[in-house]
Every structure is written in structure tokens, then in C-alpha cells.
C-alpha positions as CSV (number, residue, x, y, z in Angstrom):
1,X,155.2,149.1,-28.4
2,X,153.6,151.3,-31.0
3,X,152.5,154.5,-29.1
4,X,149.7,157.0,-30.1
5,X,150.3,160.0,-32.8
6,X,151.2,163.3,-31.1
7,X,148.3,165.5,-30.9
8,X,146.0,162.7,-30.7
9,X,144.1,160.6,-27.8
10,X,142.5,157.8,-26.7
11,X,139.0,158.1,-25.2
12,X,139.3,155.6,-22.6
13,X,136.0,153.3,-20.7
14,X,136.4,155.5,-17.8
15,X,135.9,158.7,-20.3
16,X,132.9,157.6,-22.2
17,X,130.5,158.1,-19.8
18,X,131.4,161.5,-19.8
19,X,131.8,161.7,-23.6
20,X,128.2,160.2,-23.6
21,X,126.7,162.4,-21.7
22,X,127.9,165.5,-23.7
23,X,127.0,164.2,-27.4
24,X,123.4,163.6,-26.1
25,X,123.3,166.7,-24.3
26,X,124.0,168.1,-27.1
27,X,121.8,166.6,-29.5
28,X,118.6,167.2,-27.2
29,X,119.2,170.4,-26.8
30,X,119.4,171.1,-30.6
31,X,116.7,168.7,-31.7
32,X,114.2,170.8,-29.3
33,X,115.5,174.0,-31.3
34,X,114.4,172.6,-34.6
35,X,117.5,170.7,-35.7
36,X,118.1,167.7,-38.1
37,X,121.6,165.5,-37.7
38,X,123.5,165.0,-40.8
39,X,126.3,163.3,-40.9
40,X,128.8,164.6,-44.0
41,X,132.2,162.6,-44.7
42,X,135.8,163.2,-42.4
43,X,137.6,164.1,-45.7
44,X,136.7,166.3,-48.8
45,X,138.2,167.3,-51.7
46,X,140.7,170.3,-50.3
47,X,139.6,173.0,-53.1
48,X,136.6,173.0,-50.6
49,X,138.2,173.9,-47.6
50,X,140.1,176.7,-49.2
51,X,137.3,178.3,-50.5
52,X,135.1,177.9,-47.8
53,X,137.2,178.8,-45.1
54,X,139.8,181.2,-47.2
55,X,143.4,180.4,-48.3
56,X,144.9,182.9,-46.0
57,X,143.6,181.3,-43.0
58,X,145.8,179.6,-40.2
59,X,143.6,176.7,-41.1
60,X,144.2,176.2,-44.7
61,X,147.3,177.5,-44.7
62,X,149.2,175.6,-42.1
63,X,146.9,173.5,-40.5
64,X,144.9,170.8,-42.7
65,X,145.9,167.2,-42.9
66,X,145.9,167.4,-47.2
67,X,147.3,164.6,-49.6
68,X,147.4,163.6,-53.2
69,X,145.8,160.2,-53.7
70,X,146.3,157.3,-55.5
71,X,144.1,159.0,-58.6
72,X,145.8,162.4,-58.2
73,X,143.1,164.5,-56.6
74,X,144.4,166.5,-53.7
75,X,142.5,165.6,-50.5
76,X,142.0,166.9,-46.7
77,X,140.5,165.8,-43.5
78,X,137.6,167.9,-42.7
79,X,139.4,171.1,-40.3
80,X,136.2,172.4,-39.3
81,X,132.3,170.6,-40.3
82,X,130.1,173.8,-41.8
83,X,132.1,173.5,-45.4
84,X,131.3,170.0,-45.6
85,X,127.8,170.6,-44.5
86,X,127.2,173.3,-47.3
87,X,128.6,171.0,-49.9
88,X,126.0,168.6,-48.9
89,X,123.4,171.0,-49.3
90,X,124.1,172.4,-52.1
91,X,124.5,168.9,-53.5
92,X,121.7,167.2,-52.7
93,X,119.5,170.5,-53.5
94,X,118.0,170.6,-49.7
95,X,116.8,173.6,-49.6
96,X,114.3,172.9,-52.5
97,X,112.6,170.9,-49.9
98,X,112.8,173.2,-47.4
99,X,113.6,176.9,-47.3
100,X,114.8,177.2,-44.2
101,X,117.1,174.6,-42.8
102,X,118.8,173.6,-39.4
103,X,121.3,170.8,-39.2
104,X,123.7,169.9,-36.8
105,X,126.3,167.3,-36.9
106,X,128.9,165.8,-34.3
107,X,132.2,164.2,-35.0
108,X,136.0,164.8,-35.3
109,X,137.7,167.1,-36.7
110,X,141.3,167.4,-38.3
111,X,144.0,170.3,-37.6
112,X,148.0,170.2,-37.3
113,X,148.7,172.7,-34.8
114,X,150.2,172.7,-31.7
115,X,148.7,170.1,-28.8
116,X,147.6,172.1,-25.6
117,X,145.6,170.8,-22.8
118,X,142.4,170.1,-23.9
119,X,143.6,171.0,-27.9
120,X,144.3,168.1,-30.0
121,X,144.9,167.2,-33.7
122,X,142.5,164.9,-33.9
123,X,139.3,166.6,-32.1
124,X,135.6,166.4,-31.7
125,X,132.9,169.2,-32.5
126,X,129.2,169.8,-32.1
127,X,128.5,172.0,-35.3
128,X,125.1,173.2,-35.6
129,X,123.7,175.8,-39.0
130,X,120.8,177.7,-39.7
131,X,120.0,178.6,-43.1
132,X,117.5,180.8,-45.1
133,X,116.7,182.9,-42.7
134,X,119.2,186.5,-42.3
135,X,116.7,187.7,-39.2
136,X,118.9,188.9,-36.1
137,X,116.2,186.5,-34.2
138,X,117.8,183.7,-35.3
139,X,121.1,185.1,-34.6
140,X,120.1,185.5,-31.4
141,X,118.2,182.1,-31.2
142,X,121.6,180.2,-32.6
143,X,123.5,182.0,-29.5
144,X,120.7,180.6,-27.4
145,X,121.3,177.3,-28.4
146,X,125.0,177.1,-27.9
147,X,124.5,178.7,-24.5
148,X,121.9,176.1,-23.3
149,X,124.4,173.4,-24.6
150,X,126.7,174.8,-21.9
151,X,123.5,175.7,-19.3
152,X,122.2,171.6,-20.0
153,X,125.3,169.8,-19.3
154,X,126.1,171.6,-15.9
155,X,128.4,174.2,-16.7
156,X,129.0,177.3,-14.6
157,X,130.5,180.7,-15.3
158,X,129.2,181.1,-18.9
159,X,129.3,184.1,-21.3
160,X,128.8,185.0,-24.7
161,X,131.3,187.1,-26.1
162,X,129.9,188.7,-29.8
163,X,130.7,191.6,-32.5
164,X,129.7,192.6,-35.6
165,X,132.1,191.9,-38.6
166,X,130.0,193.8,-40.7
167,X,129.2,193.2,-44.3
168,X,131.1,193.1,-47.3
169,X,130.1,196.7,-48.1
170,X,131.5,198.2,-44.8
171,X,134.1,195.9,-43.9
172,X,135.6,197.1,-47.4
173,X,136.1,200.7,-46.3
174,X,137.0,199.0,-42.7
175,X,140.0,197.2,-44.6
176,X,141.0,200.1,-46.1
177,X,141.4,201.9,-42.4
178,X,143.0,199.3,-41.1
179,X,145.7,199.0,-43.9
180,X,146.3,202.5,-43.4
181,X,147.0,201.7,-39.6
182,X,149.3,198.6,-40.2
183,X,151.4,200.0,-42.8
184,X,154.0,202.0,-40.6
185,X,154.0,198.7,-38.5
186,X,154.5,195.8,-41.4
187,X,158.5,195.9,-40.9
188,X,157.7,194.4,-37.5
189,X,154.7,192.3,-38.4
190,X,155.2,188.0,-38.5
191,X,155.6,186.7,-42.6
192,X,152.3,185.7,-42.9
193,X,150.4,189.2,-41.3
194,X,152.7,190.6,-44.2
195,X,151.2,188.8,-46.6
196,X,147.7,189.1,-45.0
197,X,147.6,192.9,-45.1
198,X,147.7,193.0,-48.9
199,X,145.0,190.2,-49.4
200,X,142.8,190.2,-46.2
201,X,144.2,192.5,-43.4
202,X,141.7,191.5,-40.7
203,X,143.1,188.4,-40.4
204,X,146.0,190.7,-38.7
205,X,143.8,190.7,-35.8
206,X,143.2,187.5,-35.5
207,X,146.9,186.7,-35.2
208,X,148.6,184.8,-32.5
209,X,152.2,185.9,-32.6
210,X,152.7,188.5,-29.5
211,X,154.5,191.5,-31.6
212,X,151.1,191.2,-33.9
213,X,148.9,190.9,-30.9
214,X,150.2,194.2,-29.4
215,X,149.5,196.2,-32.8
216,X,146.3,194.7,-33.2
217,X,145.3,195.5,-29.9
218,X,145.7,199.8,-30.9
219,X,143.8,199.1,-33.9
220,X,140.8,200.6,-35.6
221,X,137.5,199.2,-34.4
222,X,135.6,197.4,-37.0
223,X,132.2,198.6,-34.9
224,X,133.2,202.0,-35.3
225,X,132.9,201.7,-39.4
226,X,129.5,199.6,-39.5
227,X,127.0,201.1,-41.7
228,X,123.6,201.9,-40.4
229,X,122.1,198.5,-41.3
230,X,124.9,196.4,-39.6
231,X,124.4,198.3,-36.6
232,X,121.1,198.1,-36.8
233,X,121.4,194.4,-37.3
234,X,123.6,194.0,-34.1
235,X,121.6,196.0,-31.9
236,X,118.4,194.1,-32.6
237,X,120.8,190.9,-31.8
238,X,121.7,192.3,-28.2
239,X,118.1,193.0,-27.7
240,X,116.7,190.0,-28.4
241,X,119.7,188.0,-26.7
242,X,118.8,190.2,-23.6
243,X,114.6,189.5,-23.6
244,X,115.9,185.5,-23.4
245,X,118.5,186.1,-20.6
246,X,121.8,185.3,-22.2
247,X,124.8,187.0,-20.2
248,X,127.0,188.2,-22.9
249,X,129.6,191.3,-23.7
250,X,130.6,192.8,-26.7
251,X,134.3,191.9,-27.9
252,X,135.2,194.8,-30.8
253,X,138.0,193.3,-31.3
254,X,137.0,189.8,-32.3
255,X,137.2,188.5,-35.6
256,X,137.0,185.0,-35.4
257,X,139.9,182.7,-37.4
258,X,137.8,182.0,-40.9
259,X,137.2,184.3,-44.1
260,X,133.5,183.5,-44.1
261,X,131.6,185.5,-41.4
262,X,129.4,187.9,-42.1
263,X,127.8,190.3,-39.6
264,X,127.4,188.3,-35.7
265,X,130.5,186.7,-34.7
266,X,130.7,185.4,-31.4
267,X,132.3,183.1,-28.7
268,X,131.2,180.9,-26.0
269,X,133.5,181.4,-23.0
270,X,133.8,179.3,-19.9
271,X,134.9,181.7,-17.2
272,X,136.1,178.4,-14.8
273,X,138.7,177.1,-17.7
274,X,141.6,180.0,-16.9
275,X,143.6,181.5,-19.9
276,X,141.8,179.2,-22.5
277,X,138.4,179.9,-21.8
278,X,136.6,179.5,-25.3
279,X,135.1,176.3,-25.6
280,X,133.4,177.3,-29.1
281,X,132.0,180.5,-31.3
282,X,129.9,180.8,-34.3
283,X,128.6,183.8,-36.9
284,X,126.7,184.8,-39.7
285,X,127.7,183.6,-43.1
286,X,125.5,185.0,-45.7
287,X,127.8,184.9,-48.7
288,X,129.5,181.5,-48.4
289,X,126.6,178.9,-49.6
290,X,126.6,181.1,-52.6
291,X,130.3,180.8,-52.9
292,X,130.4,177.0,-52.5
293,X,128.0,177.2,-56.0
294,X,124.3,177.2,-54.5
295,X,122.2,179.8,-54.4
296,X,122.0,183.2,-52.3
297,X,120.6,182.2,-49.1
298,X,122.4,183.6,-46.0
299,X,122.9,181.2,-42.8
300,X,124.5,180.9,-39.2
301,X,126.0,178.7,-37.2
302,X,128.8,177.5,-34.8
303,X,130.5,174.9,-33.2
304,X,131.8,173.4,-29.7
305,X,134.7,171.5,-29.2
306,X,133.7,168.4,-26.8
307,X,137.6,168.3,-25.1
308,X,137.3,172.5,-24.4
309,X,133.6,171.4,-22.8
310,X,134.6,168.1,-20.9
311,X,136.9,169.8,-18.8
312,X,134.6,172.0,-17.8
313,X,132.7,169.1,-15.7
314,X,134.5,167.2,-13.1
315,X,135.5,163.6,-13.9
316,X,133.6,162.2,-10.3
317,X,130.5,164.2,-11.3
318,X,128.2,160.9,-9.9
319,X,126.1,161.2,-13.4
320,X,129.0,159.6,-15.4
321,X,129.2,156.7,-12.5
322,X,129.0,153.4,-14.1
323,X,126.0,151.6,-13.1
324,X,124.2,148.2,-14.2
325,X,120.8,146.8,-13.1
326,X,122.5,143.3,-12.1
327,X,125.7,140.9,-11.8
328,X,125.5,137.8,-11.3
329,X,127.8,135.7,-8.8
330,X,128.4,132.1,-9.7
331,X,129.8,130.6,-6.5
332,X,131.4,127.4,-7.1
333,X,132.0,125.7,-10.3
334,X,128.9,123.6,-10.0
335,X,126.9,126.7,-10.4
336,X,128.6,128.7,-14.1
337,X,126.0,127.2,-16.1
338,X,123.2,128.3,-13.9
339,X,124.7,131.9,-14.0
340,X,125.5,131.7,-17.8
341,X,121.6,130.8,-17.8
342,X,120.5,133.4,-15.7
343,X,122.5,136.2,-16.8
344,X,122.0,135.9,-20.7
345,X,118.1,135.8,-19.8
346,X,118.2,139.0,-18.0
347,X,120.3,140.8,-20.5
348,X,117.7,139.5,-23.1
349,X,114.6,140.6,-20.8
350,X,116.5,144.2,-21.4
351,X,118.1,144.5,-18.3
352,X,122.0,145.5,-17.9
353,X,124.0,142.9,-16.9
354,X,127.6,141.3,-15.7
355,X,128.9,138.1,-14.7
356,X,133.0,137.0,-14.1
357,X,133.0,133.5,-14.8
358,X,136.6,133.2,-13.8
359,X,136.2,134.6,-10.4
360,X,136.5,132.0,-7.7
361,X,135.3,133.7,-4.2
362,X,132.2,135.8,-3.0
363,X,134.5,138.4,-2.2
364,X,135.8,138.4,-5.7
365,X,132.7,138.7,-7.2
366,X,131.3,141.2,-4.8
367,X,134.7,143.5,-5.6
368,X,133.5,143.0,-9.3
369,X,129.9,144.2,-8.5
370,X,130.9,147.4,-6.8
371,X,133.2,148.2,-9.8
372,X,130.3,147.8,-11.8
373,X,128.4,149.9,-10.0
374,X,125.6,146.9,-10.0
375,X,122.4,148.0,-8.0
376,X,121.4,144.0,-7.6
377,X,123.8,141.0,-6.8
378,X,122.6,137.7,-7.9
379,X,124.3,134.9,-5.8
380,X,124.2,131.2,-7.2
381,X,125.9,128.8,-5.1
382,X,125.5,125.2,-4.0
383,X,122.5,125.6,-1.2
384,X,120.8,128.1,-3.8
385,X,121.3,125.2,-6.5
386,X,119.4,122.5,-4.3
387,X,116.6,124.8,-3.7
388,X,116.3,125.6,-7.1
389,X,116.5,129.5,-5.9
390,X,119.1,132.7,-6.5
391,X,119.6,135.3,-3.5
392,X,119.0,138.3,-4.4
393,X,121.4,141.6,-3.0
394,X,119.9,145.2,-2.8
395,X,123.1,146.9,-2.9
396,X,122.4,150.2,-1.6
397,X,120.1,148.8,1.2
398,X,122.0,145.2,1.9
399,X,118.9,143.1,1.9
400,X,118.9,139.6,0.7
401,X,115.8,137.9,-0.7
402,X,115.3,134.3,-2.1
403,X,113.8,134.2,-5.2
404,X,113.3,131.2,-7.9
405,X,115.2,130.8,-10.5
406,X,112.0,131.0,-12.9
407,X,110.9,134.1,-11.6
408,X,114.0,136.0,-11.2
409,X,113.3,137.9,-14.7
410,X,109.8,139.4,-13.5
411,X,111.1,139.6,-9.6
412,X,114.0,141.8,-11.1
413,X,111.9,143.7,-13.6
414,X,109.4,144.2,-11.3
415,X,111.5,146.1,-9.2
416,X,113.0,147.9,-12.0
417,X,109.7,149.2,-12.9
């Protein structure tokens, strides 16, 4: 038997409903904010990833699925969706049609790291951007919409965890502060926060490695060095966040794991999940669009990782309960045509249906029915045959009704309606 990569996983019949559910959650919530879907390739070329997201990055560094192919360009599997989104942007020029845009997009994403519960290597985002528009308003809307993601699918125990990054202009006296505070502690620092503190020392405080966790925990605050229109910027951001009723706390010590952010960072924390309790996080990019070679327009956005948010609804929730409008129960031999008949007529009237041919007993086929979650049983045996007739079984109230066979699509629609 050839078993499934490490790190990756099936979505299984019993999961979809679930999986379902989330996705168009997800895309109602956004579409009634303003956004478009698009839907960018799984793989780029890798020279995008590195300078969207920044070389010295977990992600870029360690992380990406990347490979040379058969015509020598290096490739990668798409880490994270808001590069690829740009590129298409900038592109196909979209911002000449419109000056402020909002796209979303939902599919999987590619990372080698470690597999954790509910972490994989092959994983599925929501990703939703803003762009054109720097106002903390829409910083504040974009946090909105994550949150009522969470708040429309059920989930309890939410908060928003933000900070302020800061702009290039403070954050460059910020890295300056923090060198200053890392250097007595570089001979104990992991190889790669050694290399980071000469290119990009915040990344230091995003690190994962306990001994690096502990210094960054005693270091500088990046809030403490914001200049009077970044904190300005922020405050305007908790205000508006509070006049919509978003629960959230400031995190000083958050950087988020890319290069890009600008300004508003922030997480969306499940308080039910235990020690892993992000299920997503966002921020303010204003420099990156211009870096990917379009023009100077700021933008926002973040993503959700559909396995982090599954788990935060339980599997028997009854709205991922399979249901069908009917199955149909040939009883006898004599009577499979009659069902193949019947059942094909209702599926093409629009109504959900399921028949087991190969099933031999009433029993059988009422087992089969329950497992559908059918809310009508059809029953086509000999007797119903020589009256030309079906019965009819309300499932949740157990009563039977004769009805012709020519009038079972309107009898059944009927009751639908």
C-alpha cells in the first residue's frame, strides 16, 4: 500500500461537510464586506516569494517546497497567497480599473515544517487584501472581517491580538535599539537569530527556539519607539475597533513571521484551542506592492488557516449532518427499474436523491436511508407495482402515504416547498 506524504491529509466524506461549511462561511462573510475572489496559481516563480515575504524568513529560508524545472527556472509552491495575489495585480494592471481593491482567495498552501495537530504541509487558507486605501478604518474594518469569520461560523472564546510594527522610518531607529540589546546575547543566540541580527534583527523576536524566546521576551518594545504618526495611526485603530465591538488586547511583542508588515499587525486567537490558539493574523503592508514592481499604493490583509478553524467546531455539530430530500427503496428485483425510474426523475426535478440497487431487504434499505440522513423514503415493492403507486415515508414523523407514481415529482416537491 502506498501511504499519504507526512505532513499531509486526506479530507475525508465525513469531513467535507464541515470543510463546506467553513469556505462558504467564509466567502459570505467577505463578499458582504466588499470583496472579489480571485483565484492566483499554487506555484510561482520562487524570486517572488523571497522578495515578497523576505529571504531571512522561516518561510523562505527553510520552509518552501522550491525546484528547478525542466527549463531551468527555479520554482515554489505558493507558502502563503498575498505574494501571489500582488503579482496578479500588478500584472494585470487592476488597480487602473479600480483604485481601491479587495480580493480574497481560498485554497492550499505549501510549507515544510514540522506537522502538529491541526498544522500540516499541505494546508488550506482564507486570504483576504485591501488595497489603496492606508486609513486606520480599514484597518480596523479588515480586523472586523476576520473576526466575523470566526463570530459566523460558531466560534466561541475569540480575541484579537494587534501591535504596531511601525514604519520604515521608526522601526529603523527601533532596529538599531534592539541590536544594541541582542549583542551581549548573540554567543547564545540559534545560527540563524545570528545571522538575522545583522540583516533584520526583529525577526529575533519572532523566533521559535526557547534560549531565543527568553531574550526576546526582555527586549525593547517596538511601541515604545513609534513616531507620533504610527501611534497616532494605532490609536485611531483601537478606537475604531472599539466603536464596532471587537474584544481585542495589545501584544507589544508581536511581530508576525514575514518582512512585509507595515504598521497594524495582528492575530486572531481562539481562546478554546489550548497552547496553539492562533488560527490566523494579518497587517498593514504599504511598501510591498511597490516592491513586487507596481506602484505606491499601501494595502492590508490576512489570512485563516481552515485546519486551526475546524477544530474549533465540534465534528457532531448537527449543521454538518448529512441530509438528502429522498431514497428510494426498490423492494424486490421486479421493482429496480421502477426505482431507477423514479429516482433519476427526482434528482432531475432538483431534488437530492439515493437509491442502493444491490440491497436486497427493507431493513437494508431503511439502514441505508438513515445513513443518508434521507427526510423521505420511497418504497417500491410488488403490491405498490400492481397499483401503479410508491409509499411514501416521513422520516421524522413515520407516516406513510400512497402516492402515484406520476405524481410523486410534484407530491415530493410540493412538500419541499
Amino acid at each position: 500500500m502506498i501511504r499519504l506524504i507526512k505532513g499531509f491529509h486526506d479530507i475525508l466524506p465525513e469531513d467535507t461537510p464541515k470543510w463546506d461549511f467553513l469556505v462558504r462561511t467564509a466567502k459570505a462573510t467577505l463578499e458582504a464586506f466588499g470583496y472579489r475572489e480571485i483565484v492566483p496559481p499554487i506555484m510561482e516563480r520562487t524570486e517572488l516569494f523571497a522578495r515578497g515575504i523576505g529571504e531571512l524568513t522561516d518561510i523562505v529560508e527553510k520552509e518552501m517546497y522550491t525546484f528547478e524545472d525542466k527549463g531551468g527556472e527555479t520554482l515554489s509552491l505558493r507558502p502563503e497567497a498575498t505574494a501571489g495575489i500582488l503579482r496578479a495585480v500588478v500584472e494585470h494592471a487592476l488597480l487602473r480599473q479600480d483604485p481601491i481593491l479587495k480580493l480574497y482567495a481560498i485554497g492550499p498552501m505549501f510549507r515544510r515544517e514540522r506537522p502538529s495537530k491541526g498544522r500540516f504541509r499541505q494546508f488550506f487558507q482564507v486570504d483576504a487584501e485591501v488595497l489603496g486605501d492606508d486609513s486606520p478604518q480599514t484597518d480596523a474594518e479588515t480586523i472586523l472581517a476576520a473576526y466575523c469569520i470566526m463570530e459566523n461560523i460558531g466560534a466561541q472564546g475569540l480575541m484579537m491580538e494587534i501591535n504596531s510594527v511601525g514604519c520604515p522610518v521608526c522601526r529603523a531607529t527601533y532596529r538599531e535599539v534592539l541590536r544594541n540589546y541582542l549583542e551581549p546575547h548573540l554567543s547564545v543566540l540559534c545560527d540563524d537569530c545570528r545571522r538575522r541580527y545583522e540583516r533584520n534583527p526583529l525577526r529575533v523576536l519572532d523566533c521559535k527556539v526557547d534560549r531565543c524566546v527568553e531574550i526576546a521576551a526582555k527586549a525593547p518594545l517596538i511601541s515604545n519607539r513609534l513616531d507620533e504618526s504610527c501611534r497616532e495611526h494605532f490609536d485611531a485603530v483601537k478606537r475604531s475597533l472599539e466603536l464596532v465591538g471587537v474584544p481585542f488586547r495589545e501584544e507589544p511583542r508581536m511581530v508576525r513571521g514575514l518582512d512585509y508588515y507595515t504598521r497594524t499587525a495582528f492575530e486572531i486567537v481562539h481562546e478554546e484551542l489550548g497552547r496553539s490558539k492562533a488560527v490566523g493574523g494579518g497587517g498593514r503592508y504599504d511598501n510591498l506592492i511597490k516592491e513586487l514592481g507596481g506602484p505606491e499604493v499601501s494595502g492590508i490583509g490576512f489570512a485563516i488557516g481552515l485546519e486551526r478553524l475546524s477544530m474549533g467546531i465540534p465534528d457532531d455539530d448537527p449543521r454538518f449532518a448529512r441530509s438528502i430530500d429522498v431514497y428510494v427503496a426498490p423492494v424486490g428485483d421486479n421493482a429496480l427499474n421502477a426505482c431507477f425510474t423514479v429516482v433519476n426523475a427526482l434528482r432531475r426535478a432538483g431534488l437530492s436523491c439515493e437509491a442502493r440497487y444491490t440491497a436486497k431487504s427493507l431493513k437494508s434499505h431503511m439502514r441505508a436511508a438513515d445513513r443518508c440522513g434521507a427526510q423521505r423514503v420511497i418504497m417500491i415493492g410488488e403490491d405498490e407495482l400492481a397499483r401503479n403507486e410508491a409509499t411514501v415515508r416521513d422520516m421524522t414523523t413515520k407516516e406513510q402515504t400512497p402516492v402515484k407514481m406520476d405524481e410523486l415529482v410534484n407530491f415530493l416537491l410540493g412538500e419541499k416547498r
